[in-house]
N, C-alpha and C positions, 0 to 999 in steps of 0.2 A: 504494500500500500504506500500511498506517495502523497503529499501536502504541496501547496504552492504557500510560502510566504514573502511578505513584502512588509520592508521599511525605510521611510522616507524622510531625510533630510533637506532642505535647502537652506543656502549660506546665500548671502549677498553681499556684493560690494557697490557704491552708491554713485557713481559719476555725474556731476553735473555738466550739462547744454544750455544753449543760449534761451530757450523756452521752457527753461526749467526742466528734462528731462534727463532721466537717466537710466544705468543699465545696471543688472543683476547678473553675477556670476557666481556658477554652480559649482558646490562641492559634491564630494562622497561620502554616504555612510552608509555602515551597513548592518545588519542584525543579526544577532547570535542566535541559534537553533535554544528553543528549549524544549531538549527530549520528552521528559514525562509531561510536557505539555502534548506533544506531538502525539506521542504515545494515547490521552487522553482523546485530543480529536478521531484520531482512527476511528476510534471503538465507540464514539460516540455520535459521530456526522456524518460518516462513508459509510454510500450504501454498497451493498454486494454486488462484484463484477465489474466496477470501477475504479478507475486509476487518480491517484492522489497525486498532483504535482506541489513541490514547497519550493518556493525561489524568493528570492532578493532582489530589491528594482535599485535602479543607478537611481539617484536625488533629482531627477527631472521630472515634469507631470507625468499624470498616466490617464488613460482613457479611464471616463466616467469615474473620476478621484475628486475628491472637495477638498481647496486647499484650505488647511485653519493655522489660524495663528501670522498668517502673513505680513509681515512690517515692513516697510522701504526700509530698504539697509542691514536688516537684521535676519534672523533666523524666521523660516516655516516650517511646518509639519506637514505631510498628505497622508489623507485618508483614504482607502478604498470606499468606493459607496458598494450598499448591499445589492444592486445590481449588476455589479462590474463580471461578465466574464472573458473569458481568451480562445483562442483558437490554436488548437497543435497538432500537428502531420503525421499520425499515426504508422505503423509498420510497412505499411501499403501504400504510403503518399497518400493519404489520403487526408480533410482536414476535419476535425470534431470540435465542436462547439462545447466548451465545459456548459458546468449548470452555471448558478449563480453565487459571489462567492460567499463564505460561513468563515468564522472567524474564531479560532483558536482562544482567544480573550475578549468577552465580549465588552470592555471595559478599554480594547485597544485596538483600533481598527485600520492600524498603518499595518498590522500582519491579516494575509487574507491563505486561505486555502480556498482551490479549484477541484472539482472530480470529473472524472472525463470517461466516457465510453471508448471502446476499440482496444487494439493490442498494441502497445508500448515494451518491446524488447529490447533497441536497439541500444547504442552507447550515448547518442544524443537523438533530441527531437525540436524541429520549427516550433518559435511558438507566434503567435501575432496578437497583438491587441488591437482592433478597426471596430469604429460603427457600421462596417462595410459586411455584408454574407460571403466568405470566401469560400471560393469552388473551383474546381479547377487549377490552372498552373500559375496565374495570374490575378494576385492581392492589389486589393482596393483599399482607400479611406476616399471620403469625402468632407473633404470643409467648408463649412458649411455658410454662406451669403449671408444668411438669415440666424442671429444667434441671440437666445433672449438671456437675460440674468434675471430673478425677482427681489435677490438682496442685496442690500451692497454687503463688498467683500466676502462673496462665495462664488465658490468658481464651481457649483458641482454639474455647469453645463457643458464641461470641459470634453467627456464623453462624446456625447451627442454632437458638440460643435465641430468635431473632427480631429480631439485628442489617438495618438495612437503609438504604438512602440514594436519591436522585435525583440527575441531573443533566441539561442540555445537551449533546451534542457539538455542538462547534463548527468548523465546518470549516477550514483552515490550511491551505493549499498544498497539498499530497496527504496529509494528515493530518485527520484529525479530533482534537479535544482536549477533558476536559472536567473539569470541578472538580464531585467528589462530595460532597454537604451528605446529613450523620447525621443521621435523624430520628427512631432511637431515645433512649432513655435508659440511665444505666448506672450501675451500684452495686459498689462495690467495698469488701468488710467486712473491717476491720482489728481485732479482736478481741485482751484480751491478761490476762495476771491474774496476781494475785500468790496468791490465794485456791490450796492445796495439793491442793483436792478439784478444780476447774478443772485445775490442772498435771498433777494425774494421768488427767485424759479426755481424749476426743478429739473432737475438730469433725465431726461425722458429715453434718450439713446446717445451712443456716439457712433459715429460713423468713419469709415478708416476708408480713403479713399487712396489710392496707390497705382502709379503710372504702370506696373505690370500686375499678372493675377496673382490674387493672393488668397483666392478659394477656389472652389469646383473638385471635380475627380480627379483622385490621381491613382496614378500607377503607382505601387510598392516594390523598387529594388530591393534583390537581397541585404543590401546596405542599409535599407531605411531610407535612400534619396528618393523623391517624386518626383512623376513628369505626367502633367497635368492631358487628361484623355479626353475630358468633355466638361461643358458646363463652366468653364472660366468665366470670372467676373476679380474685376478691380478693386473693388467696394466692397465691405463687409461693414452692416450692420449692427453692434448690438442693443437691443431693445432692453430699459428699464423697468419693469411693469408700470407701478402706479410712478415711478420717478424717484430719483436720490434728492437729499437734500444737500444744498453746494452754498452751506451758510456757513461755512471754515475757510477763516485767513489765513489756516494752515493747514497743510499736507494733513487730512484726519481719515485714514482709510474706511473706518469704522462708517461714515459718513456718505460715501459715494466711490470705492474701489470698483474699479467696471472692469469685466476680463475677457479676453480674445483668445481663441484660438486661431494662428493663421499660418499660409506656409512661409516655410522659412527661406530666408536671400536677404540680399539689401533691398530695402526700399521705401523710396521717397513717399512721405505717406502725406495728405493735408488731412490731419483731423479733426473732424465737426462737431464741436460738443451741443446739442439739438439741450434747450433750454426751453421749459413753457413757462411764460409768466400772464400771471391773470390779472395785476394789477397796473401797469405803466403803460400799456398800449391803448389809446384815448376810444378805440375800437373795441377793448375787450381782450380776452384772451390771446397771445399773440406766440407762436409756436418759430425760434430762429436759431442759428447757428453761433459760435464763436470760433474761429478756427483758428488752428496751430500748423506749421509746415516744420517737417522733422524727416532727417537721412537716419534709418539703423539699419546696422547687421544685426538680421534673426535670427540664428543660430539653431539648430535644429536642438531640442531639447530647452532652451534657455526660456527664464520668463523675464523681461523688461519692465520696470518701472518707467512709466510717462506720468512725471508731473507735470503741471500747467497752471497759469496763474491766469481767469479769465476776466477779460472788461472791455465791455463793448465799447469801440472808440465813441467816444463825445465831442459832438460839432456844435461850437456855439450859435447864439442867435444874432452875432454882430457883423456877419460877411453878406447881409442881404443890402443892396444899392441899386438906386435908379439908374440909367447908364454910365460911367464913369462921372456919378456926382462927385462932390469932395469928402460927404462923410456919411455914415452909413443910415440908412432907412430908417431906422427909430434912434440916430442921434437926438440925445436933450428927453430921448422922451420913453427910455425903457423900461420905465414904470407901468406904462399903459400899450406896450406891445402887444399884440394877441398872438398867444406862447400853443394854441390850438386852430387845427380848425373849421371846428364847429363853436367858436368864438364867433361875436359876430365884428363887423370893421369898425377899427375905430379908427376918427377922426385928427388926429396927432399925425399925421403924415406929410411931406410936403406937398404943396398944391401951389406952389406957384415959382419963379425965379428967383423972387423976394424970399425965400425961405430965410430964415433967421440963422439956420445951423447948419446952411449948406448944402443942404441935402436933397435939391433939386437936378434934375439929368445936366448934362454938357450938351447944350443948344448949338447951333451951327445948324449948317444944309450943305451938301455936296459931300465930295470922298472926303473925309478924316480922319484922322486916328486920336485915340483917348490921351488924354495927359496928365490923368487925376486919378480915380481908384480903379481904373482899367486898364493904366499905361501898361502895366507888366502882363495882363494876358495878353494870350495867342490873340493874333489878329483871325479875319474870318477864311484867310487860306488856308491858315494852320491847323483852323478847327477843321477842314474839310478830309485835312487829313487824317487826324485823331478819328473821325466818321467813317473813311473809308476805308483805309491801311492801318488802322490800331486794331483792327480785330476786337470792334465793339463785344463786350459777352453781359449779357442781364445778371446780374446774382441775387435770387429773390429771397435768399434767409440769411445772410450774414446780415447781423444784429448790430447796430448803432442807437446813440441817444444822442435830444438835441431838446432844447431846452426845459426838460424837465420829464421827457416822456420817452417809450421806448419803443424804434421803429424796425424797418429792415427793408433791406430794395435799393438797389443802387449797379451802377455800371464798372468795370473792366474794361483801360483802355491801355495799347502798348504804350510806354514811355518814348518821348521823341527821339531819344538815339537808337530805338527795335523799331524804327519804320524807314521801310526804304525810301528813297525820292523824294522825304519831307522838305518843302519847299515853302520857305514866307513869304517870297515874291509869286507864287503863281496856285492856284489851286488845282485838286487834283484830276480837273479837266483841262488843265490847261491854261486857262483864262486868271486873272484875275480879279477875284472876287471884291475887291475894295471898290474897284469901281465902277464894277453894274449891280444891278437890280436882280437877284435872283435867289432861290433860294432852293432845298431836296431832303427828299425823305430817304434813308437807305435800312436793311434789315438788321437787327442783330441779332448771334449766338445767345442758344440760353445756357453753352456750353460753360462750367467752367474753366477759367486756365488749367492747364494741369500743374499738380503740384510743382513739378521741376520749375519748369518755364514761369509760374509766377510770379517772380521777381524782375519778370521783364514787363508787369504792366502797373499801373496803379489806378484805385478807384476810388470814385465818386458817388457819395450816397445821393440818395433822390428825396431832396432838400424842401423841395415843393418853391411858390413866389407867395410874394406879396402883389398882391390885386387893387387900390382904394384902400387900403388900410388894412385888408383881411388875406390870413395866410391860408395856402390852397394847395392840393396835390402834393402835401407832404406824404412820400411814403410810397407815391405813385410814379412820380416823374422829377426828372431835374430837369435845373434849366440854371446856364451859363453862361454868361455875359461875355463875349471878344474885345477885342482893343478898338472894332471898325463901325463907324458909322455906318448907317444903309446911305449910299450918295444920291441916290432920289427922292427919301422921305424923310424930310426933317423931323419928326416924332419917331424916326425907326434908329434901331440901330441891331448890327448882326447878334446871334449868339446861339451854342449847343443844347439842344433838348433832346433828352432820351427819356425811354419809359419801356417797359418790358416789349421784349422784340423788336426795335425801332431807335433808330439817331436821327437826327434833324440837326442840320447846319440852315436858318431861316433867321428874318427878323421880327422883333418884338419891339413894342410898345417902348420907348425909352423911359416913360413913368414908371413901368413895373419891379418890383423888390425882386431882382439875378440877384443869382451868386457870383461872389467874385471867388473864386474857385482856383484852386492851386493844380495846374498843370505841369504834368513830368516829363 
């Protein structure tokens, strides 16, 4: 008769990143046989005609195991859960599925015993740990897109997510024994904020988006290496049930630890920490992202600490101006702003040349260019190229706030040295735009950047204007003020509008509250 036992250590060591993250490395331990225990399970748990296997796992996860005790930086323990079984190649090649496993000490469930049908003679035997049915010559796992957690800091969906390992048995006296090697990979997100719109939400899911796959089927070399068969996807999931709470300025696992199982390689991940907050969106419940951009080696067996400090950026209320006036749209009077809007307008705005504080448009007629809070942007060439060759992309849940309330929506646009032909003297038809009358609608990506390439664009939240006093289409669309007058219409002057699917290089009202907007 044969036992399978297992005990598990993990060691960690802590490296800090620029996003606050860091990595875990693995030690070994291992567990001492105790005979008259062993002794006890025979005759107590195995049933007749069944083979007993007892083995020892290296300190890396294992399929369907609940990690406990996990601290960044310090020591864990793993459990087998009470459904964990394995898979071993019987005298014939052949594969059996043990039962489920039973536990030698019920009081300690990092040792597990397996019983297995079939004949077991030889000197060693395959063993496989997959959520996969293996049959035939060619082992499977699958990892899994879609992977939910319901507490924080438990991983016992480790399993099911596409936890999996190999081994030897090896044969021992009337025992077989065998040391399990992880050949998944594993992510473990430590999240935390000081940011009040962050403390008042909840951790709904994170999402791991990554420029190669890092789930679907795979093939199982004898090694434990994978090569993905079918069902690749870049993006994995995981779902929080009701949500973590992410009210710690400090690293508090207890709090919101979220775990992956994915395959392992390098890879550039942007991950999406999905936030719902039900009180700062003037609309009600409001469901957005915060994201992080991060390079790791995965190492097959390793689990990775990802801390992250999250706060959604905050755009103030003072870059709103009539066309290159001198000072900004509620100068003298941001007492009585309307900071909403479903505020109604109020009257504090300029309405004439005579303004007191300035804050009337730059009058003129014909081509001109700004000299006052527009001097520094792009003129209206330069926006046509940001339109057409920046590879406009919509981003409709990365989370921002702006005076007092919390939104999301806004555009990706390439920075002016990632465009080709960028040209201030002509636009990108050719002509220039200073000084005729015209104006275009073009599509845009709802794609995001990919992670790598991100740093080559910067963006723009969708700000909404000022209308008569009353603030409009925040949330919905931005709108962007140029350096260029329209040269036909003295009330006009050019400037960029986006909104999900769509840029516009046209002219607006020179009365209207644009942004004056910081272009890269």
């Amino acid at each position: 008769m044969y036992k399978f036992m297992k005990r598990m250590t993990i060691s960690s060591v802590v490296r800090s990143m620029c996003y606050g993250f860091a990595a875990l490395l693995l030690t070994t331990s291992c567990a001492n046989d105790d005979v008259a225990q062993d002794e006890k399970q025979k005759k107590d748990n195995i049933l007749a005609g069944t083979t007993v296997f007892t083995g020892t796992s290296l300190p890396e996860l294992t399929t369907r195991t609940a990690i406990l005790n996990h601290t960044k930086g310090a020591d864990a323990s793993v459990n087998w859960s009470s459904t964990d079984k394995i898979w071993v190649k019987d005298d014939g090649g052949n594969w059996h599925q043990s039962g489920a496993v039973t536990f030698p000490f019920a009081t300690n469930k990092m040792k597990g015993v397996f019983a297995l049908s079939g004949t077991y003679t030889g000197a060693t035997h395959d063993i496989l740990y997959t959520n996969k049915t293996v049959s035939g010559a060619q082992q499977q796992v699958e990892i899994k897109a879609e992977q939910t957690q319901s507490t924080p800091n438990n991983f016992d969906h480790a399993g099911e997510s596409g936890d999996f390992g190999i081994a030897t048995g090896n044969k021992a006296g009337s025992n077989y024994k065998f040391t399990l090697n992880h050949k998944a990979a594993y992510l473990c997100f430590i999240p935390r904020s000081s940011n009040p719109y962050v403390n008042r939400s909840k951790l709904i899911k994170v999402e791991i988006m990554s420029d190669d796959n890092i789930a679907g089927t795979y093939n199982i070399a004898a090694d434990g290496t994978l090569t993905l068969v079918s069902g690749g996807t870049k993006t994995i999931t995981v779902t929080t049930g009701s949500g973590f709470a992410i009210n710690n300025s400090a690293d508090d696992m207890s709090k919101n630890a979220t775990y992956a199982v994915i395959a392992p390689g390098t890879h550039t991940f942007r991950i999406r920490y999905w936030l719902r907050n039900t009180t700062d969106n003037p609309d009600g419940t409001i469901d957005g992202t915060v994201s992080k951009i991060v390079t790791l080696n995965c190492t097959a067996g390793s689990i990775q600490d990802i801390t992250a400090n999250l706060a959604p950026h905050d755009y103030d209320g003072d870059h709103y101006y009539m066309w290159d006036a001198r000072n900004q749209y509620w100068e003298g009077y941001s007492s009585s702003q309307p900071k909403l809007s479903t505020l109604p307008a109020n009257n504090n705005y300029a309405q004439g040349s005579g303004d007191a504080n300035h804050r009337w448009y730059h009058e003129g007629s014909g081509a001109f260019q700004a000299t006052q809070s527009c001097v520094t942007l792009p003129n209206v060439n330069e926006m046509t190229w940001y339109a057409v060759k920046g590879d406009p992309r919509w981003d409709a849940d990365e989370l921002w706030t702006t005076m007092g309330h919390l939104y999301k929506g806004g555009m990706w646009f390439k920075k002016k040295a990632n465009i080709n032909g960028f040209n201030a003297n002509t636009a990108v038809d050719g002509s220039d735009w200073r000084t005729i009358n015209t104006n275009h609608i073009w599509s845009a990506s709802n794609t995001l950047p990919s992670a790598v390439d991100v740093g080559n664009y910067f963006y723009l939240p969708a700000l909404g204007f000022y209308r008569s006093g009353q603030l409009d289409n925040i949330g919905a669309r931005g709108y962007y003020w140029s350096s260029s007058a329209n040269p036909l219409h003295s009330n006009y002057a050019y400037n960029l509008d986006f909104s999900n699917g769509n840029v516009c290089v046209l002219y607006g009202y020179r009365y209207h509250g644009y942004n004056a907007g910081v272009f890269e």
